[in-house]
C-alpha positions in Angstrom: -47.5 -7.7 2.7 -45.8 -10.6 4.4 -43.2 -12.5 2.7 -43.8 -16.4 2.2 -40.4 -17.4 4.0 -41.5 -15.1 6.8 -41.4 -16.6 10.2 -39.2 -19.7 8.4 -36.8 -19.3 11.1 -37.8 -18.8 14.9 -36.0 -18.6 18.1 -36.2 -22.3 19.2 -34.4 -22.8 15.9 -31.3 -20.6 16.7 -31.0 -21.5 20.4 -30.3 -25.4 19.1 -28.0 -24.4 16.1 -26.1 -22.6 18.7 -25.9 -25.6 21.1 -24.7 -27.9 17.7 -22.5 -25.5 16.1 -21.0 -24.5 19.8 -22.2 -21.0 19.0 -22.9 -18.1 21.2 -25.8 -16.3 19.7 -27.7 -14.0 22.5 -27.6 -10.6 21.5 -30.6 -9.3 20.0 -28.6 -7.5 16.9 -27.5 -11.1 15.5 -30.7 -12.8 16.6 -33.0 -10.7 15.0 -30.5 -10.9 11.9 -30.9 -14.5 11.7 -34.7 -14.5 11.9 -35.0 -11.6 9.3 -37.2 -12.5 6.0 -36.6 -9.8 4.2 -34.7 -7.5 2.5 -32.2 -5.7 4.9 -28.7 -4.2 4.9 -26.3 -5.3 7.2 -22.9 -3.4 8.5 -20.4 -5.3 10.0 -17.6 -4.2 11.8 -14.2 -6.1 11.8 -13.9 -8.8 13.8 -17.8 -9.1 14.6 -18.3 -12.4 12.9 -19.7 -11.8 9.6 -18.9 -15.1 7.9 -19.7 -17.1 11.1 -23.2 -15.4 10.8 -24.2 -15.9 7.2 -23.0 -19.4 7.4 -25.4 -19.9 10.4 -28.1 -18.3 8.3 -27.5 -20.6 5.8 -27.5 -23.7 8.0 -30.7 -22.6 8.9 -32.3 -22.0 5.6 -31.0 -25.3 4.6 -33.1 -27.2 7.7 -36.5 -25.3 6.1 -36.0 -25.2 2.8 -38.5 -27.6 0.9 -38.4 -26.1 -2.3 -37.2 -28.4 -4.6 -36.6 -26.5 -7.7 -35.9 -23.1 -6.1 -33.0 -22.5 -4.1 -31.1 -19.8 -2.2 -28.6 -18.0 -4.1 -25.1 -16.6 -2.1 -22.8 -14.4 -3.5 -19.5 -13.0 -3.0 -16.8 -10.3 -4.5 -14.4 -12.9 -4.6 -13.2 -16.0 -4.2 -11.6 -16.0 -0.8 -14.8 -15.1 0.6 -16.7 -18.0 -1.2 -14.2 -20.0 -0.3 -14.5 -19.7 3.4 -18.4 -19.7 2.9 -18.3 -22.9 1.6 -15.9 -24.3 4.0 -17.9 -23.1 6.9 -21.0 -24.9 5.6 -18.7 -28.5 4.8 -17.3 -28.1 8.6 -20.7 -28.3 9.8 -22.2 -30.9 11.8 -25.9 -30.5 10.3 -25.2 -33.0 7.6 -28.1 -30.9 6.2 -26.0 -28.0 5.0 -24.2 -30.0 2.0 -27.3 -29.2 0.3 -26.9 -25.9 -0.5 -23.6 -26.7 -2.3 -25.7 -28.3 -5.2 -28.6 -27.6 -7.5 -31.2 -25.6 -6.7 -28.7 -23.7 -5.0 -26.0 -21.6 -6.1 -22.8 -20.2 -3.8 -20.3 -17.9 -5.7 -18.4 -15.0 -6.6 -20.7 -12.3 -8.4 -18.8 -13.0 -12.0 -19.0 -16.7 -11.8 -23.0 -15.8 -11.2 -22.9 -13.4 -14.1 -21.1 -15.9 -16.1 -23.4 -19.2 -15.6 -27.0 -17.8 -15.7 -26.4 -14.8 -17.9 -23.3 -13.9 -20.0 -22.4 -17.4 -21.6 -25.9 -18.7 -22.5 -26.4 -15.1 -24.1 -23.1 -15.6 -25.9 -23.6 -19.4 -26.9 -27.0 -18.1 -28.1 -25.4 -15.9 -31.2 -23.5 -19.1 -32.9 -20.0 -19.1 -30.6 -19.0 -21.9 -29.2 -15.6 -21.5 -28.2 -15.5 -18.4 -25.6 -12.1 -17.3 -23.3 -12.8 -15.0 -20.9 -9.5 -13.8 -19.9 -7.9 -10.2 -19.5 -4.6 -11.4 -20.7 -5.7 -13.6 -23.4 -7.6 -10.6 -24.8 -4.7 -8.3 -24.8 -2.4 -10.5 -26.7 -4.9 -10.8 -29.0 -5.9 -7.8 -29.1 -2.1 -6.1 -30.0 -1.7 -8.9 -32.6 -4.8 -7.7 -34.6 -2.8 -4.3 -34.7 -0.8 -6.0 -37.5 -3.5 -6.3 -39.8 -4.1 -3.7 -42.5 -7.5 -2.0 -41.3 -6.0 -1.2 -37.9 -2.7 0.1 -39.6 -3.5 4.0 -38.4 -4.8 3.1 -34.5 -1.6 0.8 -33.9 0.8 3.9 -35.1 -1.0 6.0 -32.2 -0.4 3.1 -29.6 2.8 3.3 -30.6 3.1 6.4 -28.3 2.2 4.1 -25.2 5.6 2.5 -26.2 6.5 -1.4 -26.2 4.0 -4.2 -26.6 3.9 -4.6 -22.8 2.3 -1.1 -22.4 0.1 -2.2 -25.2 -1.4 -5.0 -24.1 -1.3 -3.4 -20.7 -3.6 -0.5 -22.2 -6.2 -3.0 -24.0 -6.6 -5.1 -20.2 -7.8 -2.1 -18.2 -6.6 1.6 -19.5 -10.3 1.7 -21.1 -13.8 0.2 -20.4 -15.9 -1.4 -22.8 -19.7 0.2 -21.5 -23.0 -0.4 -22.8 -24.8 3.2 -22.8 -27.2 3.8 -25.9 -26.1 1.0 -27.6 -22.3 0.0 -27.4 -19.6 2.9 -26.6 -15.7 2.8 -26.1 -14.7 5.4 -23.2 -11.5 5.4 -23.6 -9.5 6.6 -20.1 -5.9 7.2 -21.5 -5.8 8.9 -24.4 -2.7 9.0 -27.1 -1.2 12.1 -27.6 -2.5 11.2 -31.4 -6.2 11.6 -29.9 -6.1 15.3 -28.9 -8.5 16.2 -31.8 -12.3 15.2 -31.8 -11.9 13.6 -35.2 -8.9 11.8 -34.0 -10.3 10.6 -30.8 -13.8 9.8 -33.1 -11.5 7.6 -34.8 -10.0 5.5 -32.5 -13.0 4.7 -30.8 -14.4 3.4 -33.8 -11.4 1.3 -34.5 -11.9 0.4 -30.9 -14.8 -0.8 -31.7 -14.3 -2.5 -35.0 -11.5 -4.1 -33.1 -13.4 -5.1 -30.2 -16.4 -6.4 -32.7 -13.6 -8.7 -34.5 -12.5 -10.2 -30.7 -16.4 -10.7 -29.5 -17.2 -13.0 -32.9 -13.6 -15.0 -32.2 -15.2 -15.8 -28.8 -12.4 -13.5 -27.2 -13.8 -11.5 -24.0 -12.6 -9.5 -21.2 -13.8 -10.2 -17.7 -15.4 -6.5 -17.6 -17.2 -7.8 -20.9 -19.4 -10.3 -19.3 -21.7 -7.8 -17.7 -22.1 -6.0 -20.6 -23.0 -9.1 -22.6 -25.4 -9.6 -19.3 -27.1 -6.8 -19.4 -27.8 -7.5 -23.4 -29.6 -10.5 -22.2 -31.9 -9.3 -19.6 -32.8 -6.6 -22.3 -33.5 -8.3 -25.2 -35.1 -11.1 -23.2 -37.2 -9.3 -20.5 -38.2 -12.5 -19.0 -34.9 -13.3 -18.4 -34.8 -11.7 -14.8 -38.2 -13.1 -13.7 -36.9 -16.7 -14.3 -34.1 -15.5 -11.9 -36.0 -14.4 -9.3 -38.1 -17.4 -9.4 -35.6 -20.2 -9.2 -33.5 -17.9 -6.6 -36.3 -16.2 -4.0 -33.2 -15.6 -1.2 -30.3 -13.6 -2.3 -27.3 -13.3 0.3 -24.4 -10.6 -1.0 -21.4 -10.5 1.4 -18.7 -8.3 0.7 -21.1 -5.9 -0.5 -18.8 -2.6 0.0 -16.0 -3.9 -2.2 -19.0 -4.2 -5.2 -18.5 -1.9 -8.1 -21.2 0.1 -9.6 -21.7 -1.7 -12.4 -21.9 -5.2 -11.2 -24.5 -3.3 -8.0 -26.8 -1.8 -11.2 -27.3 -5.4 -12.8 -27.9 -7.2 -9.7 -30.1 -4.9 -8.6 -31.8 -5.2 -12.8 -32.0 -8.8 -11.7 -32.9 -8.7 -8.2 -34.8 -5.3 -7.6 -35.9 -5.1 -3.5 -39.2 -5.8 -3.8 -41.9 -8.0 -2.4 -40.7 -11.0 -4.6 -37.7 -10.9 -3.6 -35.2 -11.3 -0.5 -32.0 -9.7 -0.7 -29.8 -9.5 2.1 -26.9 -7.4 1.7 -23.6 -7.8 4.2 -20.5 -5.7 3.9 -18.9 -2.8 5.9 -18.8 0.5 3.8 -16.1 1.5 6.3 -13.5 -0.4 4.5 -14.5 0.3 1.3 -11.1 0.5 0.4 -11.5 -0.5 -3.4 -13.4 2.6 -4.2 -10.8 4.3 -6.0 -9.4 1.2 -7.7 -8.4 1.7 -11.2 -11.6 3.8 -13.7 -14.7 1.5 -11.9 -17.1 3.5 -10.1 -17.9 2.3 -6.5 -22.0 1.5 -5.8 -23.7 3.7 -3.9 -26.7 1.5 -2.9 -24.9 0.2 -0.3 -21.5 2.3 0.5 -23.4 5.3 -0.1 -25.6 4.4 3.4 -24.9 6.3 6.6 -25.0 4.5 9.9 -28.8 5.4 10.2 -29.8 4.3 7.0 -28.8 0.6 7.8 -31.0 -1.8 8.7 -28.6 -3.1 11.4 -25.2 -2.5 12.8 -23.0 -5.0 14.4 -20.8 -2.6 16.2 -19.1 -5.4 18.6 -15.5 -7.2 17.7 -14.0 -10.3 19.1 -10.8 -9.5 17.4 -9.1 -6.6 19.2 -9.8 -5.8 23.2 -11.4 -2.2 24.6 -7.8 -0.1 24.5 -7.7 -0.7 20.8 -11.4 -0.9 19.9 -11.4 3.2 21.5 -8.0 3.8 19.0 -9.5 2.8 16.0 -13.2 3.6 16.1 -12.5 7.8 15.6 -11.6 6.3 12.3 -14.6 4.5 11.3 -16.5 6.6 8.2 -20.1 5.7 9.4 -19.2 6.8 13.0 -19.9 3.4 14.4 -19.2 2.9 18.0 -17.0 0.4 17.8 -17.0 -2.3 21.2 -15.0 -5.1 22.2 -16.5 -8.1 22.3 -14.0 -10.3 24.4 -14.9 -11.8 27.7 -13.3 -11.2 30.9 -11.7 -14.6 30.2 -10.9 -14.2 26.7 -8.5 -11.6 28.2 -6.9 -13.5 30.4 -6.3 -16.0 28.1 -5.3 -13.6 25.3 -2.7 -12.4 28.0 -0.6 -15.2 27.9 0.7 -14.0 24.6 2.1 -11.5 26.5 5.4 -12.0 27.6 5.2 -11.5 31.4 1.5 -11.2 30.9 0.9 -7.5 30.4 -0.9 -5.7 28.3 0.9 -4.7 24.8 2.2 -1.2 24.5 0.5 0.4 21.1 3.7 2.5 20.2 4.0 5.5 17.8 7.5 5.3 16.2 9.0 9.2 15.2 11.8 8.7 12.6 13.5 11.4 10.6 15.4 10.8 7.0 18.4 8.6 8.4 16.5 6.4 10.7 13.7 5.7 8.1 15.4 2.2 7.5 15.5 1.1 10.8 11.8 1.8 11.9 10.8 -2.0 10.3 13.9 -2.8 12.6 12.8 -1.2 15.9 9.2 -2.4 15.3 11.0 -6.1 15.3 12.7 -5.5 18.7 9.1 -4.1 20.0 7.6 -7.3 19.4 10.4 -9.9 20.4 10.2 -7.6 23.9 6.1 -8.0 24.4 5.5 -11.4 22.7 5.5 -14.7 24.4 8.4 -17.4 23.0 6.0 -20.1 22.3 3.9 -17.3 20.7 6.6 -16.1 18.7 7.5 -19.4 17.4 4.3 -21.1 16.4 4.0 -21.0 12.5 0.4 -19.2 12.9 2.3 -16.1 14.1 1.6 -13.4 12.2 3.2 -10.1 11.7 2.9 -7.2 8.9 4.2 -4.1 7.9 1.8 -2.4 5.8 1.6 1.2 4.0 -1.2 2.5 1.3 1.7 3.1 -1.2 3.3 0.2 -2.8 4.2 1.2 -6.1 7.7 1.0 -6.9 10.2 4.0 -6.1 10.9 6.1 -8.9 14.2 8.0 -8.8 14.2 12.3 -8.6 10.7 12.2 -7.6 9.1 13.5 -4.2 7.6 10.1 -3.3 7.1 7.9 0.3 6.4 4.8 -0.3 7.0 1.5 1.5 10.3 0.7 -0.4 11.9 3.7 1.6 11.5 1.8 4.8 12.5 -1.7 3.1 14.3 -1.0 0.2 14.1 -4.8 -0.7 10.6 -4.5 -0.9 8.9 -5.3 -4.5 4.6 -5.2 -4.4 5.1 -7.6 -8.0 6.6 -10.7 -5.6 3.9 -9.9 -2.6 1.7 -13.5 -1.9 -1.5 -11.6 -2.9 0.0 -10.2 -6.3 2.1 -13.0 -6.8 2.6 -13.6 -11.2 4.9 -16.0 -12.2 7.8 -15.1 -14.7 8.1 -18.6 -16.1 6.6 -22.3 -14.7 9.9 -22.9 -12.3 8.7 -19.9 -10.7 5.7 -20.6 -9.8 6.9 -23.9 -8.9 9.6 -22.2 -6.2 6.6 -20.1 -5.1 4.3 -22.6 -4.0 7.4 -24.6 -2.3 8.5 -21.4 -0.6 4.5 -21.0 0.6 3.7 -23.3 3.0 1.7 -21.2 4.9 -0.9 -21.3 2.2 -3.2 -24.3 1.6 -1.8 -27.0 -0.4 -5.1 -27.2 -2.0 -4.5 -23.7 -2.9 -0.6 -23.9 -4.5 -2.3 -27.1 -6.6 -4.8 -24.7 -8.3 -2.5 -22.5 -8.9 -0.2 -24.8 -10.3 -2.8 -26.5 -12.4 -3.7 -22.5 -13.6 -0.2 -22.8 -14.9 -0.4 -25.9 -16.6 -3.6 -25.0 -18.7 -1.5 -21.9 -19.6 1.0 -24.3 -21.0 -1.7 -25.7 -23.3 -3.2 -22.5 -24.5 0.3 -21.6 -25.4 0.5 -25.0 -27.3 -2.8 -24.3 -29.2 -3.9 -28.1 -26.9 -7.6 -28.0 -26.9 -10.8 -31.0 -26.5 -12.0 -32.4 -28.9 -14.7 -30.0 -29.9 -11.7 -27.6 -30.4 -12.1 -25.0 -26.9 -9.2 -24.4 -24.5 -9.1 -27.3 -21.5 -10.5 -25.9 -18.0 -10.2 -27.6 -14.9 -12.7 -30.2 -15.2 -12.0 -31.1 -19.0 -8.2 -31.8 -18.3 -9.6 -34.3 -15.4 -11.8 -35.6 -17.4 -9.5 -36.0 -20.1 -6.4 -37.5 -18.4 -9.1 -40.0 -16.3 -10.0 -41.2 -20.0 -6.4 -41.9 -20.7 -5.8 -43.4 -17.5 -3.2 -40.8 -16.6 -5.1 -38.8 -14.1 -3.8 -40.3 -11.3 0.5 -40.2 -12.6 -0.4 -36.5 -13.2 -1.8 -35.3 -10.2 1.3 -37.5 -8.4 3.3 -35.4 -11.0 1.6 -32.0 -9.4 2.0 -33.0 -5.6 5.7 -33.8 -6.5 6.7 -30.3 -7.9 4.5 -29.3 -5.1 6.2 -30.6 -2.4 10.0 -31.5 -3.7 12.7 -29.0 -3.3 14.6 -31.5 -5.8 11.9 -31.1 -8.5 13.9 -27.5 -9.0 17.1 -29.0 -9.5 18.4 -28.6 -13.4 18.5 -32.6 -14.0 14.9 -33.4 -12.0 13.8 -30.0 -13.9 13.9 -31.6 -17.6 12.7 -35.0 -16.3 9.5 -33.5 -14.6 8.8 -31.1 -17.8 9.2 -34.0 -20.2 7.1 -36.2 -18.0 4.5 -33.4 -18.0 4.5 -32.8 -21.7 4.1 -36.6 -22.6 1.1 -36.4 -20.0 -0.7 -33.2 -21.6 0.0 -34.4 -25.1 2.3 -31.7 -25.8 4.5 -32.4 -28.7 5.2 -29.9 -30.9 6.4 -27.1 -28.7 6.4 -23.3 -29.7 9.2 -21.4 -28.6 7.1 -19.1 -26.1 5.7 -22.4 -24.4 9.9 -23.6 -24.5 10.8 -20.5 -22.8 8.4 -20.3 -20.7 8.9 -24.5 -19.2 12.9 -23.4 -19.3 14.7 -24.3 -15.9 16.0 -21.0 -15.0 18.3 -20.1 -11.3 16.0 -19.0 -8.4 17.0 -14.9 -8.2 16.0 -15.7 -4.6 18.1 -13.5 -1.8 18.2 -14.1 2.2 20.0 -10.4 2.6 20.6 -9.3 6.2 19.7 -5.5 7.0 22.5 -3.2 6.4 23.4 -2.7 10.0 26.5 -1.9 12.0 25.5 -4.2 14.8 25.0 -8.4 14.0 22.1 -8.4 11.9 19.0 -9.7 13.4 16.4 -9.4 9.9 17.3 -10.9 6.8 15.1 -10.6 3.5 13.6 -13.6 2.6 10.9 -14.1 -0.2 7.7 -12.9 -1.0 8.8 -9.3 0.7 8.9 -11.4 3.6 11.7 -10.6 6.5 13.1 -13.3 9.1 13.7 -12.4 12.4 16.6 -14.1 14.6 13.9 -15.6 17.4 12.2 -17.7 14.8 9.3 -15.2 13.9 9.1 -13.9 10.0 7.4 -10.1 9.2 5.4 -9.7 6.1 5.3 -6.3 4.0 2.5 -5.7 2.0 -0.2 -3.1 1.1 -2.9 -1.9 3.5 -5.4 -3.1 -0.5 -3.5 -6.6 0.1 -4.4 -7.2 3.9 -8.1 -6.4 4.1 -10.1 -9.4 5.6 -7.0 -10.3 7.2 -6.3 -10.9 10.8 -2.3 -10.4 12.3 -1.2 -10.3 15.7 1.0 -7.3 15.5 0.9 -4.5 12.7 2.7 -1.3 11.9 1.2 0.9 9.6 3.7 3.3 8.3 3.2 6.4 6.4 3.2 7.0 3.0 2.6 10.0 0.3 -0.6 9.6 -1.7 -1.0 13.6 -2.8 -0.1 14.1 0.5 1.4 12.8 3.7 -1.3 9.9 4.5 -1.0 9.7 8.3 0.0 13.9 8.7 -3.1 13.9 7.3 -5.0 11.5 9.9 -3.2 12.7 13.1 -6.7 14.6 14.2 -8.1 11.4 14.6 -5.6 9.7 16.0 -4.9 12.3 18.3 -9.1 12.5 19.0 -9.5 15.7 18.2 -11.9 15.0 15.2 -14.7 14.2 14.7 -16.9 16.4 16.1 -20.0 17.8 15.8 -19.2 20.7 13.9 -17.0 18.6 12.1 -18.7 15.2 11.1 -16.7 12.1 8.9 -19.7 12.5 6.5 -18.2 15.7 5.7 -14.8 14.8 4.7 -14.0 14.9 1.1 -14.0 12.2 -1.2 -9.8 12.4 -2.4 -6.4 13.7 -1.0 -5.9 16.9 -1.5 -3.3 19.4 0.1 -2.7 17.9 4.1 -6.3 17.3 4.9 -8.1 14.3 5.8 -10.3 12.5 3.6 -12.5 9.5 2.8 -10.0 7.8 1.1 -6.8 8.0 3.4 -9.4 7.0 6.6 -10.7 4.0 5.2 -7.6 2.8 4.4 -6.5 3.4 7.8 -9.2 2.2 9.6 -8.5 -1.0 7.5 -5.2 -1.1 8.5 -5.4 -0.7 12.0 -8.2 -2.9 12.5 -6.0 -5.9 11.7 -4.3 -7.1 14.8 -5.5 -8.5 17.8 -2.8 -8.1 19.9 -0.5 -5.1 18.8 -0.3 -2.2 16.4 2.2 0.0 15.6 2.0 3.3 13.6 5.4 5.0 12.4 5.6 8.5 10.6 8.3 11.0 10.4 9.0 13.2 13.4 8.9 16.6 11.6 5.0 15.8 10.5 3.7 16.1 14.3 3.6 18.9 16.5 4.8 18.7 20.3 0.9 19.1 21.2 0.1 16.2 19.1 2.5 13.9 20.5 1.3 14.8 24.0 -2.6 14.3 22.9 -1.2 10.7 21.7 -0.1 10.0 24.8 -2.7 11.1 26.6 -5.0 8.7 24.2 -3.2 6.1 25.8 -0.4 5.4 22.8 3.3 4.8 23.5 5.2 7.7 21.5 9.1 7.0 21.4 11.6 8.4 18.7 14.5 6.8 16.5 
């Protein structure tokens, strides 16, 4: 049965959105993409496009679409990806794709979705009015209630977890709140105090008196919303159907990074049926966030081999043929991996290229005194290979990434990326970034220029409705400010305009950190919020405080040519700065050199991966799909080669692995070179 959308998009329609949008759309994968009416699954490989593609989709739905109250519906695993949806379609020169950024269209991450059309209403619905949805706001909360009598006997068995920290650190994510005949508490870390059933029967049910007392005070976790979701699609059946009918196309990208619970009630909402279109886009290859925290990953989509898709973009225009052959042994689903670059795109990618050569992919052997110096050695590699003008152009990018970032704990047998980089601390990365206090996220954003302004101000103004949550400052119908309400607000008072002059100031002023220009900016801000009577947690928090920032230079015998800088980043003496982060924090990302370095996850991540980098594996006899799901003694698994193929599918120029010397045989290193990688030893 034919779909009533189908044949909405033909092939005069893409040839002329590739002429306006300068696009080159002629292989048959994309095109028949494109034209697609129905519900399919799409994986892409990185590089190939994938936002470029749905955005054209879009543009071309919006040119058809005469439905008036019906609209498409887009969503996304976060807000990055939204983000860049959404600024595809505004860049556009069909005028005509504004309209899907209004109503009857929606474009957003799956919990904003979850949020609008389902959670709050359903919450609203029961008498409360005033809702936070906020991990840490619920924690807080959460450990306060332990002071009240009735909870008396479950705060003495948190007690074991230790200070309040570790508390409210258990009540954010150490259990899940899960709706399974009727509402359930499955608790993940237990207390020593829970070893016995009737123990562990008893927390759970202070768990969920506790949690009962925090959902009628309007007090939620994020996780919360899908289980206040799934009430309403169940005790309103009809629900769903008036979903599907004001949304008849459903795009999903980042579908691999989708957790199992938020796949089971999309899939309650938007079942693949003939009333439906959903088209999923993601690549299960870098399904990286599998094993994140208790979550179980969906298997709709990730659990898909390459011939159970309904297409494959196997071809990248990020990385050329020598590296497209070194990382595609890597890829889960077995997909062939191509370049996609042009004979010219080569040339032109050459001039990066110091004396216009090809770069050397080099395998750096340490052993336990030259660990430091690998980050070091990787730095000289690139100032020998890249182009000045390269090297010195603020878009530069270069990171040193490793699976393990967690901090190194003394007397036990760890590797982790503070062994190469002992400065390195994953709590100051960009991506994890949390400020101390409100003159450290001020420094931050100054010390970020790299990031969009309009970025830094949201943040900023994040910390600023902080301020007034700490102050008890709400509208007047009593419910914390958002966003939008503290516009609205400060527009009424005719302040709007001093404040947001305020914001670009501590935005853009490296005085505005000063002690003096401190006080005046605070007391400026305070008078412009309405904040008078200040508690001493909002006081401490608004306190001028001296940066703890360090520019270190490497512990070297020879002139130092790194020094640390912020953020984990690292400054280089020709101008160029090196980033260290996680392989978690860099997926989507795009770099022009990378070194991946080993670390110890169970085991020895890249021992572990050497078959494949060596191209030994896979074989017939010994397929990917046969891998095992966790590390696990030396052997390679799904975890450690997803990360990897994540990793190394970041640059488009260089990459870099480094691992120590006594994890690799003589034969390996020979196979190496023989595969066409540069193998030298510090």
């Amino acid at each position: 049965m034919r779909h009533s959308l189908e044949g909405l998009i033909t092939h005069d329609d893409i040839t002329e959105i590739a002429e306006t949008e300068k696009l080159i759309l002629q292989d048959d994968i994309r095109i028949s993409i494109l034209k697609a009416m129905h519900s399919i699954d799409v994986q892409a490989c990185p590089g190939s496009g994938k936002t470029t593609l749905i955005a054209t989709k879009l543009i071309l739905l919006a040119k058809k679409w005469n439905y008036p109250h019906q609209g498409i519906c887009v969503l996304s695993h976060t807000n990055v990806a939204k983000d860049e949806i959404i600024d595809r379609l505004q860049r556009s020169k069909s005028k005509v794709a504004q309209r899907l950024l209004s109503y009857p269209h929606f474009i957003g991450t799956i919990q904003e979705f979850v949020h609008r059309f389902l959670a709050l209403p359903y919450i609203r619905s029961s008498g409360v009015s005033d809702i936070t949805v906020d991990n840490d706001t619920y924690a807080k909360q959460a450990v306060k209630l332990l002071e009240l009598a009735q909870f008396s006997w479950f705060k003495a068995t948190l007690s074991g977890l230790g200070n309040t920290e570790k508390q409210e650190a258990f009540f954010r994510g150490s259990f899940r709140y899960i709706s399974q005949n009727g509402e359930e508490i499955n608790i993940d870390k237990k207390s020593k105090a829970w070893k016995s059933d009737n123990n562990f029967q008893k927390a759970i049910s202070d768990l969920n008196r506790l949690k009962n007392y925090l959902d009628k005070r309007g007090v939620f976790l994020f996780r919360d919303m899908y289980i206040q979701a799934d009430k309403a699609c169940t005790n309103n059946i009809e629900l769903a159907k008036v979903i599907r009918t004001r949304f008849p196309f459903i795009l999903i990208d980042e579908m691999q990074d989708t957790q199992k619970f938020q796949d089971e009630l999309l899939c309650k909402i938007f079942p693949f049926n003939q009333n439906s279109i959903i088209q999923r886009f993601g690549d299960p290859d870098q399904s990286i966030f599998n094993s994140i925290g208790t979550e179980e990953p969906n298997q709709s989509f990730n659990g898909k081999l390459r011939d159970q898709m309904d297409y494959i973009i196997h071809k990248s225009h990020r990385f050329d043929g020598a590296l497209s052959e070194k990382i595609n042994r890597l890829s889960f689903n077995e997909i062939p991996l191509e370049t996609e670059l042009t004979e010219t795109s080569l040339l032109d990618r050459a001039q990066a290229h110091i004396s216009g050569n090809k770069f050397t992919h080099t395998i750096i052997l340490f052993n336990d005194d030259t660990c430091e110096k690998v980050i070091e050695y990787f730095a000289q590699i690139i100032s020998n290979q890249f182009a000045d003008k390269y090297k010195k152009d603020k878009k530069f990018t270069v990171k040193v990434v490793g699976a393990v970032g967690a901090e190194i704990t003394p007397d036990k047998d760890q590797f982790r990326l503070g062994h190469y980089w002992p400065d390195f601390d994953k709590a100051k990365s960009k991506v994890n970034f949390k400020e101390s206090c409100f003159i450290d996220a001020v420094r931050h954003c100054q010390q970020n220029s790299s990031i969009d302004l309009a970025d830094n101000y949201k943040f900023l103004l994040t910390c600023i409705l902080k301020i007034m949550r700490m102050s008890n400052i709400t509208d007047d119908d009593g419910r914390n400010f958002t966003n939008s309400t503290l516009r609205e607000y400060l527009i009424k008072k005719d302040s709007w305009a001093r404040f947001r002059k305020g914001l670009f100031y501590l935005l853009t002023e490296t005085e505005a950190t000063q002690p003096i220009r401190w006080v005046q900016a605070c007391s400026i801000l305070s008078s412009l919020i309405g904040l008078l009577d200040i508690s001493a947690e909002t006081r401490e928090y608004m306190a001028f405080n001296e940066s703890t920032a360090s520019s270190k230079p490497m512990r070297t015998e020879q002139a130092p040519t790194l020094a640390s800088s912020k953020d984990n980043t690292i400054s280089h003496v020709d101008g160029f700065h090196i980033e260290l982060s996680t392989i978690h924090a860099v997926k989507g990302e795009t770099h022009d050199a990378t070194l991946v370095v080993e670390t110890k996850n169970h085991t020895f991540d890249m021992q572990a991966m050497l078959p494949y980098l060596t191209g030994e594996l896979p074989s017939i006899a010994h397929p990917n799909s046969n891998l095992k799901d966790k590390p696990n003694s030396r052997k390679s698994n799904k975890v450690f080669m997803r990360q990897f193929y994540v990793a190394m599918s970041r640059p488009r120029h260089l990459l870099c692995l480094a691992l120590h010397a006594d994890r690799i045989s003589d034969e390996q290193t020979q196979l190496l070179r023989e595969s066409g990688w540069q193998v030298e030893t510090i």
